[in-house]
VMD Tcl script that draws the C-alpha trace (Angstrom):
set ca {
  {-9.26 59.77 -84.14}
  {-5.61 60.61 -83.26}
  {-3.86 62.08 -87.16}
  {-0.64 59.36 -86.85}
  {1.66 62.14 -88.45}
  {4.55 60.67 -86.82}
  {5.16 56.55 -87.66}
  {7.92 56.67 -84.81}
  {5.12 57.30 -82.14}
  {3.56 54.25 -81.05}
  {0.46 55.22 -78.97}
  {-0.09 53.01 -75.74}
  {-2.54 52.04 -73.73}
  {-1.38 50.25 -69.79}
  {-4.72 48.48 -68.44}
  {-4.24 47.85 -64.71}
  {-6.34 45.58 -63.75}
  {-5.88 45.23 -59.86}
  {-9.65 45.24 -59.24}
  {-10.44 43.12 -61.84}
  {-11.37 43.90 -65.33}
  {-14.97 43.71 -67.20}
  {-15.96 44.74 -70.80}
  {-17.96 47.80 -69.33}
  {-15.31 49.23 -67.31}
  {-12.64 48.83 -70.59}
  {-15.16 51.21 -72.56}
  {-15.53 53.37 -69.26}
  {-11.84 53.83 -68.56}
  {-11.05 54.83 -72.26}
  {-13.75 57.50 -72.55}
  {-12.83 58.73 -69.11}
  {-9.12 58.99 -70.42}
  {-10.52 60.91 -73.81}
  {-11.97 58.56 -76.30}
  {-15.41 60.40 -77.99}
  {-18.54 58.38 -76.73}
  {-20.28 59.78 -79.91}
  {-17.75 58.35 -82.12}
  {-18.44 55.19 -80.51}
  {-21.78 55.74 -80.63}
  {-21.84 55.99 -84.24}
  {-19.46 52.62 -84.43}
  {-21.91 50.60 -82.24}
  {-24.64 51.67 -84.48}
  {-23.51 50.40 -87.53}
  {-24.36 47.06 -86.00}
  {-27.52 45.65 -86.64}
  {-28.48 46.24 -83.23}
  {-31.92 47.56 -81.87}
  {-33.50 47.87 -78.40}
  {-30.83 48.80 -76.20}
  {-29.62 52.21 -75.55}
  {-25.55 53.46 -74.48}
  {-24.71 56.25 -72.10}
  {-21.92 57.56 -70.19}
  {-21.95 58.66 -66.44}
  {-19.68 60.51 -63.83}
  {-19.52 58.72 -61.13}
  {-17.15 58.34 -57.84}
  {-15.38 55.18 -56.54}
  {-14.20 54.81 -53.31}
  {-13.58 58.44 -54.03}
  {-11.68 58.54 -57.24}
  {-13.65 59.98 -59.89}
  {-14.60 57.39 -62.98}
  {-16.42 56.89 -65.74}
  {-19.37 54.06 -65.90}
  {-20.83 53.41 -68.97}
  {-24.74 51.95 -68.99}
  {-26.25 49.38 -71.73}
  {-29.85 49.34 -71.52}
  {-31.65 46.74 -73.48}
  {-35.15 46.88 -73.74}
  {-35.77 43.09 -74.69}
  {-33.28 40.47 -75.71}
  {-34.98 37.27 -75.60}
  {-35.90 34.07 -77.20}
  {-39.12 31.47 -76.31}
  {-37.06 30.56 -73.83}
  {-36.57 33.30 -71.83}
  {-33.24 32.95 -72.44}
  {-30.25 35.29 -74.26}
  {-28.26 34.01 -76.24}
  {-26.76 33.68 -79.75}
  {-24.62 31.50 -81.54}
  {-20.87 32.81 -82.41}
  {-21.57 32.40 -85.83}
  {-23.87 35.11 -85.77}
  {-21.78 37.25 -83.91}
  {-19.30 36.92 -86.66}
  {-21.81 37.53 -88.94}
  {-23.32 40.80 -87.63}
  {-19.69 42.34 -87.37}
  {-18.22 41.25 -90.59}
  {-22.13 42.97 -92.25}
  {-21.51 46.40 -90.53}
  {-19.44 49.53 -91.87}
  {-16.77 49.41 -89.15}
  {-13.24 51.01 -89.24}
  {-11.12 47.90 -89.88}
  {-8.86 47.89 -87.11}
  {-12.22 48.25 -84.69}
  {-13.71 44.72 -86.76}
  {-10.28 42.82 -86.44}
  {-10.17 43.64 -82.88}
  {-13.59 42.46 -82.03}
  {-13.90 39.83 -84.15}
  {-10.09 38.67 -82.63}
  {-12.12 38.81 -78.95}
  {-15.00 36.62 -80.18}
  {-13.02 34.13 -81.89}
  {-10.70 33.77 -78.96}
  {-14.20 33.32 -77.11}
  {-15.69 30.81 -79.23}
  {-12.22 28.67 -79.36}
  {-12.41 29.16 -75.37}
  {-16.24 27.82 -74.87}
  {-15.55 25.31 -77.55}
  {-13.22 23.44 -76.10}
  {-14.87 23.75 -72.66}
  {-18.40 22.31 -73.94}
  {-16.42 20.13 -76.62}
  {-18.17 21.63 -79.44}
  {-16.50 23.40 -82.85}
  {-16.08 26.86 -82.02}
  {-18.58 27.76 -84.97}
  {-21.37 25.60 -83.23}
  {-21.18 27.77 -79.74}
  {-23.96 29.40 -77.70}
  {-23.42 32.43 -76.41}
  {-25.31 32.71 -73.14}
  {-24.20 36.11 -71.47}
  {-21.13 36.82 -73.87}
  {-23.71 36.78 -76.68}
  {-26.26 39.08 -74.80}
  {-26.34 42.64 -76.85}
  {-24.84 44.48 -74.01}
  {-21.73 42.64 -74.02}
  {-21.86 42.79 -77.80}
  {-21.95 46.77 -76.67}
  {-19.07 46.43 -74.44}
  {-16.53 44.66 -77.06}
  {-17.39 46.78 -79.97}
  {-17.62 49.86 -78.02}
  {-14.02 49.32 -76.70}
  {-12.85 48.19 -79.86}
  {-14.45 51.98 -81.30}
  {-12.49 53.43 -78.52}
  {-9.02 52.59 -79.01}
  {-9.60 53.60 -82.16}
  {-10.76 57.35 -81.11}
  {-7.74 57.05 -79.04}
  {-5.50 55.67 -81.90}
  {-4.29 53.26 -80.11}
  {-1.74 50.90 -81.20}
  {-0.14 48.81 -78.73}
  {-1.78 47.41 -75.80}
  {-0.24 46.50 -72.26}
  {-2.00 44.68 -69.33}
  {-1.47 44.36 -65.91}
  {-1.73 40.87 -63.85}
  {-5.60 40.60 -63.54}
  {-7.00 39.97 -60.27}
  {-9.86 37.84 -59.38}
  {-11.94 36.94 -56.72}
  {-13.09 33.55 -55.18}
  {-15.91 30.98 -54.27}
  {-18.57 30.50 -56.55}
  {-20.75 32.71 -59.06}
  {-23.88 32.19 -60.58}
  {-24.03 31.89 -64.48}
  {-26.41 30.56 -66.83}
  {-25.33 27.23 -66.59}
  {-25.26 27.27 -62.78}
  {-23.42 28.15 -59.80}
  {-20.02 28.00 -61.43}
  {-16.63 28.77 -59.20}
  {-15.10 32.03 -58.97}
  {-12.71 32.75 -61.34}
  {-15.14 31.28 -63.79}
  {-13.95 28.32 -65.80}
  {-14.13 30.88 -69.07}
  {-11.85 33.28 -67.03}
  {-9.02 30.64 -66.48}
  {-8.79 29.08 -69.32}
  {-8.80 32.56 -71.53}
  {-6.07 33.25 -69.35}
  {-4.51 30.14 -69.48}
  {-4.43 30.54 -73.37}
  {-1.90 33.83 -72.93}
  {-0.23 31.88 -70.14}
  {-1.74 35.53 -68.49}
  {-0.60 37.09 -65.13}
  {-3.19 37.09 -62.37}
  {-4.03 36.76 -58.54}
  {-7.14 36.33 -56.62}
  {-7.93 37.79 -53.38}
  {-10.34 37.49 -50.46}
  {-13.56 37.93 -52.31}
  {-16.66 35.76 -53.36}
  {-17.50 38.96 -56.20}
  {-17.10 38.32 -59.86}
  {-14.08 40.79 -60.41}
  {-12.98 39.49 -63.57}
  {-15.71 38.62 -65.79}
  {-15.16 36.76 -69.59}
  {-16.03 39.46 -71.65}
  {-12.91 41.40 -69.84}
  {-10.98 38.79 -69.67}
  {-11.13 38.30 -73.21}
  {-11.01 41.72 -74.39}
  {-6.95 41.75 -72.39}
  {-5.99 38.39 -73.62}
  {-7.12 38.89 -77.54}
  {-6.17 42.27 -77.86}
  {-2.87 42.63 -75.43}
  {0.37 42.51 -76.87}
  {1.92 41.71 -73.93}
  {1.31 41.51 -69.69}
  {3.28 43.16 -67.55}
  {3.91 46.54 -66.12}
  {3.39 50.03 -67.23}
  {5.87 50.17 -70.47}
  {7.89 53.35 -70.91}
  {5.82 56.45 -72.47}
  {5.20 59.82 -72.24}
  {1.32 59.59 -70.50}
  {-0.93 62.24 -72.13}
  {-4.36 60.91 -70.13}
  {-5.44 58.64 -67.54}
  {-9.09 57.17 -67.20}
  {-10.99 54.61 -64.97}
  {-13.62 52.37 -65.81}
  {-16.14 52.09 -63.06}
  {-17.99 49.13 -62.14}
  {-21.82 49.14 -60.62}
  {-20.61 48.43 -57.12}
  {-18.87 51.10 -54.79}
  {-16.63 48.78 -52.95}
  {-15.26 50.48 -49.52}
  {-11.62 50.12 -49.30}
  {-11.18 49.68 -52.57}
  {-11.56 51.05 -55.88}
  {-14.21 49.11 -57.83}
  {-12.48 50.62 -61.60}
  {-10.32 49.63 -63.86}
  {-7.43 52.32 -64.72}
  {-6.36 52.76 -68.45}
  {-2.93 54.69 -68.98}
  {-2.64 56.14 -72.80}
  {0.41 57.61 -73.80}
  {3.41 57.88 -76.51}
  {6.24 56.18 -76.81}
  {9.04 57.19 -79.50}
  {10.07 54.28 -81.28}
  {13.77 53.10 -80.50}
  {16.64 53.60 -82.41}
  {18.47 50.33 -83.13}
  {21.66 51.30 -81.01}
  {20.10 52.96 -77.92}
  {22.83 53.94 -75.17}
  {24.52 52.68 -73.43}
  {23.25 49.44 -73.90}
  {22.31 46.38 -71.27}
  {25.50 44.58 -69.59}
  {25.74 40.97 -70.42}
  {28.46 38.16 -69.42}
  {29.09 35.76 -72.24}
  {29.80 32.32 -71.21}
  {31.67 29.82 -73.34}
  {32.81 26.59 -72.87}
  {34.43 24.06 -75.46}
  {33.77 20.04 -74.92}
  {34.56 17.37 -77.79}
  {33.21 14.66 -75.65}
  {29.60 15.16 -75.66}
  {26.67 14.12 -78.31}
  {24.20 16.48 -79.76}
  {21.66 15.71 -77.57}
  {23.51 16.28 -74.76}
  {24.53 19.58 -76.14}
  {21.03 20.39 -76.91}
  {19.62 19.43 -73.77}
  {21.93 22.07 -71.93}
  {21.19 24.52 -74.53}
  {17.77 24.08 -73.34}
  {18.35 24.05 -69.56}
  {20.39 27.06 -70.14}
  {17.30 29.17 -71.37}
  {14.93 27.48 -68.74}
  {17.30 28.61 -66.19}
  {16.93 32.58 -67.80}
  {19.91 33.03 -70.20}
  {19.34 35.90 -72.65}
  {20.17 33.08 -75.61}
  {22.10 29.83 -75.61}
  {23.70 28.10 -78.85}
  {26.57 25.99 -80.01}
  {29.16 26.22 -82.82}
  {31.62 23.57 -83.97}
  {35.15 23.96 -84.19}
  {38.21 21.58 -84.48}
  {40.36 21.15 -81.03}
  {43.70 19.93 -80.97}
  {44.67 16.57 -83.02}
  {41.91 18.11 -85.52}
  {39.56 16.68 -82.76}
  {36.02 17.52 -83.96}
  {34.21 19.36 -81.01}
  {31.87 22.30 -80.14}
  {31.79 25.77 -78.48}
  {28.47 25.90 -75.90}
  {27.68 29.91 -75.24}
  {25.56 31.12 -72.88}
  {24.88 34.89 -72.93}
  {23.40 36.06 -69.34}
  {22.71 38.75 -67.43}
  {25.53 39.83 -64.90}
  {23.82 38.79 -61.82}
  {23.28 35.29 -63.30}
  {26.90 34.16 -63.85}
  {27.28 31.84 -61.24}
  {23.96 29.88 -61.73}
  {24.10 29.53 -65.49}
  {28.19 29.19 -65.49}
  {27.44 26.01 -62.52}
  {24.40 24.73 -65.30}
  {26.65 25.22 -68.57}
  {29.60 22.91 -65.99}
  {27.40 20.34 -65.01}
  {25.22 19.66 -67.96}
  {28.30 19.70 -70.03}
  {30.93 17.70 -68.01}
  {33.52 20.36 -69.02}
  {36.84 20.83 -66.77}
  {36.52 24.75 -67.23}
  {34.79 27.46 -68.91}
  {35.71 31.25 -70.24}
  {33.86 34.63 -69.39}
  {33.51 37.97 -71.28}
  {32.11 41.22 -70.09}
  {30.01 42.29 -73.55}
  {26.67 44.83 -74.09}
  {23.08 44.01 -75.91}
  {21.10 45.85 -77.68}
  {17.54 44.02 -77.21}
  {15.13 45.83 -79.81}
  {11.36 46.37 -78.84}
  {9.04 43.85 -79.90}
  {5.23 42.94 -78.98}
  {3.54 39.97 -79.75}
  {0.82 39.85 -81.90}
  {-2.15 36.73 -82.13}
  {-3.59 36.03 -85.65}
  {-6.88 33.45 -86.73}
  {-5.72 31.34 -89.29}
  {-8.83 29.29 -89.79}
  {-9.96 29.42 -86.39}
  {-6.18 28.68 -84.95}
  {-4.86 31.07 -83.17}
  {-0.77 31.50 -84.05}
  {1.63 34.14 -82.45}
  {4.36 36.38 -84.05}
  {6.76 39.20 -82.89}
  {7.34 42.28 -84.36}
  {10.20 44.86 -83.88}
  {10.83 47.58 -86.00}
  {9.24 46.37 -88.64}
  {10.16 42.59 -88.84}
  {7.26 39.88 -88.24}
  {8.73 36.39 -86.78}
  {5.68 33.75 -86.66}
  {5.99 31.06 -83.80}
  {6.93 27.97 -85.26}
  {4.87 25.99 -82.67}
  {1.72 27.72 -83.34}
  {2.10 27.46 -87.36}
  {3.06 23.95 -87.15}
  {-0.15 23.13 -85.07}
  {-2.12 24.92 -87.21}
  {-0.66 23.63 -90.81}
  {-1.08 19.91 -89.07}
  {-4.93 20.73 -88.22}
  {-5.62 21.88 -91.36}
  {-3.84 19.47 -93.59}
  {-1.68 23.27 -95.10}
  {1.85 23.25 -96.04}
  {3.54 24.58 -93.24}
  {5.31 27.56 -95.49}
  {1.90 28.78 -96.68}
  {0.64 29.06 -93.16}
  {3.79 30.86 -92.16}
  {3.57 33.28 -94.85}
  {-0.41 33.68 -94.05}
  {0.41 34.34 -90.65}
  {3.01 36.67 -91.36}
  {1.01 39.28 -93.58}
  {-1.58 39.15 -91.03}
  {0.56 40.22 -88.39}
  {1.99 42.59 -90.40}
  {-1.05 44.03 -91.27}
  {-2.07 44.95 -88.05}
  {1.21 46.71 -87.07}
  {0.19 49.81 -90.42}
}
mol new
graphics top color blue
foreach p $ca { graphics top sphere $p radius 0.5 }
foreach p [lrange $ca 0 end-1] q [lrange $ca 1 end] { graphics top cylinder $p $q radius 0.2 }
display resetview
């Protein structure tokens, strides 16, 4: 495991998913870009786990060289033939083994998402799920295993691509389900996830995944800025010609940011006083201001002329959005005129980070130190659960705090 001597280096790790992902080819691409398989070996192992056995193979797709990993399991079934188990025991049989904590919280953050995920689909509590494939011991393998290796990497932030899936129909234990499978979308549909399919009836993004980006990712998007140290990929069992059947892992550093970087981002500030309009009008523009992509929208009130009470609407935007939010903050307003000023930002870093409160999942952001829990989520949640909503805040907070040491 990576010696964090330095707190200002955040270690990275860019997923880019444009083959798809699976739970396999996460492990894969992190030992291929320098995670020890006998430290995840040993992780796995602490489970209460027997039958099955984990290796590691070099193999070639589509002529880049990757890394497939192979869980064999001797026997895994139950009088019905079937394999399955419920999430409860899942929970169980991490929460019982000797695992680092960061590698428990991160699985036990996949299942749960899981479990809320199938719950909802088979309208069952999420404790009372079946696991039919997602609870088979190889993809009990796959999420542990990649837990234990962003942990050999000392990884601490996570970053995924748009995910791409495939089309038609696939064939699951309860049936011939269509492709993306109804697991996929709706985990990514919890994240509000990027992802596009193209022209192909193979299973390129499976649940386990799936799940493994949307639980564990801080945020989606493109490679963020680091200094790489390794690359991996994550091979899957087919070799698919024209393109590369892997998934490609990018780890690297990235130096945390002081709070004034230069030169700092250009921003117009757009301002506009009105005395005739109520405070839900007022609001409402606020909030078509930010739908329309305004860095931040607010009001202040001040006294016009004839100690008229009234109120200042701002709209702080990105230079090549003046005219579109300066026409919105005109119209939605009714004012005869508004003001400009060229200004800089400073926007800090931040990453979002999921908690289980319960079994509700609630969002924060960090940067540089400072946890800021979702409202929405924590309101939800402290409704559900009959909580005062300041405890659940709180709750939330030191959770999400707790995974950023």
């Amino acid at each position: 495991m990576r010696d964090r001597q330095n707190d200002a280096v955040t270690r990275s790790a860019w997923f880019h998913c444009f083959a798809g992902t699976a739970g396999d080819m996460t492990m894969s691409a992190l030992v291929d870009a320098g995670a020890d398989p006998m430290m995840i070996a040993d992780v796995v192992g602490r489970l209460d786990l027997t039958d099955y056995a984990l290796t590691f193979e070099a193999v070639t797709r589509c002529g880049i060289g990757a890394t497939q990993a192979h869980v064999v399991v001797h026997d895994e079934h139950d009088h019905d033939g079937q394999t399955h188990r419920a999430y409860r025991s899942i929970r169980e049989l991490i929460d019982a083994a000797d695992l680092p904590e960061r590698v428990r919280d991160r699985a036990q953050r996949t299942f749960q998402l899981l479990a809320d995920v199938e719950g909802a689909m088979h309208r069952v509590p999420a404790d009372d799920v079946e696991f039919h494939e997602v609870g088979s011991i190889d993809a009990i393998v796959d999420i542990v295993g990649s837990c234990a290796a962003l942990e050999s990497l000392g990884v601490d932030r996570i970053v995924c691509s748009s995910i791409t899936v495939g089309e038609g129909t696939v064939l699951a234990a309860h049936g011939q389900l269509p492709n993306p499978a109804p697991a996929v979308t709706e985990l990514l549909a919890r994240r509000n996830a990027p992802s596009r399919g193209i022209d192909d009836p193979k299973e390129l993004a499976t649940p386990t995944g799936v799940a493994l980006m949307c639980a564990l990712a801080d945020e989606f998007g493109p490679m963020p800025a680091i200094n790489v140290t390794s690359v991996g990929y994550g091979a899957g069992s087919a070799d698919i010609p024209g393109r590369p059947n892997v998934v490609q892992v990018v780890i690297g550093d990235a130096i945390a940011p002081t709070a004034m970087p230069e030169p700092g981002q250009p921003v117009r500030l757009l301002e506009t006083n009105v005395d005739d309009a109520t405070g839900e009008v007022i609001a409402h523009t606020i909030a078509v201001l930010m739908a329309a992509g305004a860095h931040d929208a607010w009001a202040t009130p001040i006294v016009m002329k004839k100690g008229r009470p009234a109120h200042t609407v701002h709209a702080l935007c990105d230079p090549s959005a003046e005219t579109l939010i300066g026409a919105l903050l005109l119209r939605e307003t009714g004012s005869l005129g508004l003001r400009g000023t060229e200004m800089r930002r400073w926007p800090q870093q931040r990453s979002e980070r999921q908690v289980i409160i319960d079994g509700h999942t609630v969002r924060a952001k960090v940067a540089l130190g400072r946890v800021k829990v979702e409202y929405d989520d924590a309101a939800v949640a402290a409704a559900a659960l009959g909580r005062p909503l300041r405890d659940v805040l709180a709750e939330a907070a030191a959770l999400a705090e707790r995974d950023t040491q």
